[in-house]
C-alpha positions in Angstrom: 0.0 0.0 0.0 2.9 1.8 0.5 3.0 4.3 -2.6 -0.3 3.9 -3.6 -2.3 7.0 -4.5 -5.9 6.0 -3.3 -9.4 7.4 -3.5 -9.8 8.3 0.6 -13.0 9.2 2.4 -12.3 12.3 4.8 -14.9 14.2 7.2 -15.5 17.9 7.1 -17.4 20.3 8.5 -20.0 22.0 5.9 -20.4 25.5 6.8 -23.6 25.9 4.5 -25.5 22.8 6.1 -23.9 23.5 9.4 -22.7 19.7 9.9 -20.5 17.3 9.6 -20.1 16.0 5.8 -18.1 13.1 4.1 -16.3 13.7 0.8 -13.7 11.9 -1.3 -10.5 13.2 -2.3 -7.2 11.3 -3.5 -4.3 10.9 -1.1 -0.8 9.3 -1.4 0.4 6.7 1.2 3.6 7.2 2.7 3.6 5.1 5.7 1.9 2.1 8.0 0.7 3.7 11.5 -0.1 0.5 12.8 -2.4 -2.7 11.1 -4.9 -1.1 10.2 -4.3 2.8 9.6 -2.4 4.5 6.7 -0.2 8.1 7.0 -1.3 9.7 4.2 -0.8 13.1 2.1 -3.8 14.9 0.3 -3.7 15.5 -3.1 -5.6 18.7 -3.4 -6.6 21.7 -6.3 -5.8 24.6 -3.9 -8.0 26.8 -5.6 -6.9 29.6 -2.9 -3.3 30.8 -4.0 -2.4 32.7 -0.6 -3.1 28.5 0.9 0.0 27.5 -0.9 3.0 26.6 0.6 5.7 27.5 -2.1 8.3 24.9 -0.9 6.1 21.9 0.9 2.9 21.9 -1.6 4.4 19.7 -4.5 2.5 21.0 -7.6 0.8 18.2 -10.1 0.3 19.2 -13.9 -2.4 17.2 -15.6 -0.6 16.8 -18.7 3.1 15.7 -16.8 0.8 13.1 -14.5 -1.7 11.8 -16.8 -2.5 8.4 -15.4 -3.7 10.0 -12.0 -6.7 11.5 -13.9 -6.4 15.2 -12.8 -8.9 17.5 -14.4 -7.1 20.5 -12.9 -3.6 21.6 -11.6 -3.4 19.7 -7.7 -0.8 19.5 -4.9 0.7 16.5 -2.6 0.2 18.5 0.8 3.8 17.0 2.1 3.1 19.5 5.1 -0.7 18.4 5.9 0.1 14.3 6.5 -3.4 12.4 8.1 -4.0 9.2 9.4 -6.7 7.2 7.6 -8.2 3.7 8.4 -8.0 1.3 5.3 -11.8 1.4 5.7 -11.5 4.7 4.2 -9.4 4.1 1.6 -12.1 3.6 -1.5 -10.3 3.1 -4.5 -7.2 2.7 -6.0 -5.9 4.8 -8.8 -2.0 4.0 -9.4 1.0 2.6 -7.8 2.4 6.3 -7.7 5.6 5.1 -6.2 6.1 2.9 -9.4 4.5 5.1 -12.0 6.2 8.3 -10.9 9.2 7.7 -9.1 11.1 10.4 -9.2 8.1 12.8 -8.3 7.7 10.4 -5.2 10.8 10.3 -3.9 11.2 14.7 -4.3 7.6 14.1 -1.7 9.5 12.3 0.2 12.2 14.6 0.8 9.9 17.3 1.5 8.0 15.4 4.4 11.4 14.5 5.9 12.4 18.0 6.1 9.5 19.4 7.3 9.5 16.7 10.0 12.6 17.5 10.9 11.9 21.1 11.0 9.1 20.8 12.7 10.9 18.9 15.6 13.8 21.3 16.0 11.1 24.2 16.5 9.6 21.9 19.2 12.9 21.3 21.1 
């Protein structure tokens, strides 16, 4: 599962209905949190450009990742990591880690050194 970009269901609030919603958005797997739960990075359009992160939001092209079936520019969220329960996990759409290696192991990089980062600001 490891690599694997997946279909994942995630709860929200919806401000309009004033509840709690479900929707579905892809995510890549980076990690095994214990034997039944998934560390996971959302893929997301971003339609808001001032919600970007410049150096941890790892832009997507449509045309450069065609098998992932992006109708629009999206970002891997290296900075914005969730666990989700394989329940959750819907559908698969591509071993990323195969498909696109290289783009994989620049995510990876990027969720190493913002773990890092973020622990030395903690000490």
């Amino acid at each position: 599962m490891i690599g694997m970009a997946y279909v994942s269901v995630f709860q929200y609030f919806d401000k309009r209905a004033n509840n709690m919603g479900f929707k579905q958005r892809p995510v890549l797997i980076i990690g095994k949190a214990d034997s039944s739960d998934y560390i996971v990075l959302p893929i997301s359009r971003v339609t808001n450009s001032a919600n970007l992160d410049p150096y941890y939001d790892v832009e997507l092209l449509p045309s450069q990742f065609p098998l992932m079936s992006l109708t629009q520019t999206s970002y891997i969220r290296t900075h914005k990591q969730s666990v989700v329960n394989s329940a959750a996990l819907t559908k698969m759409i591509l071993d990323f880690k195969e498909t696109y290696s290289e783009k994989y192991l620049e995510v990876l990089v990027k969720v190493e050194e913002f773990q890092k980062n973020m622990i030395g600001n903690a000490i």
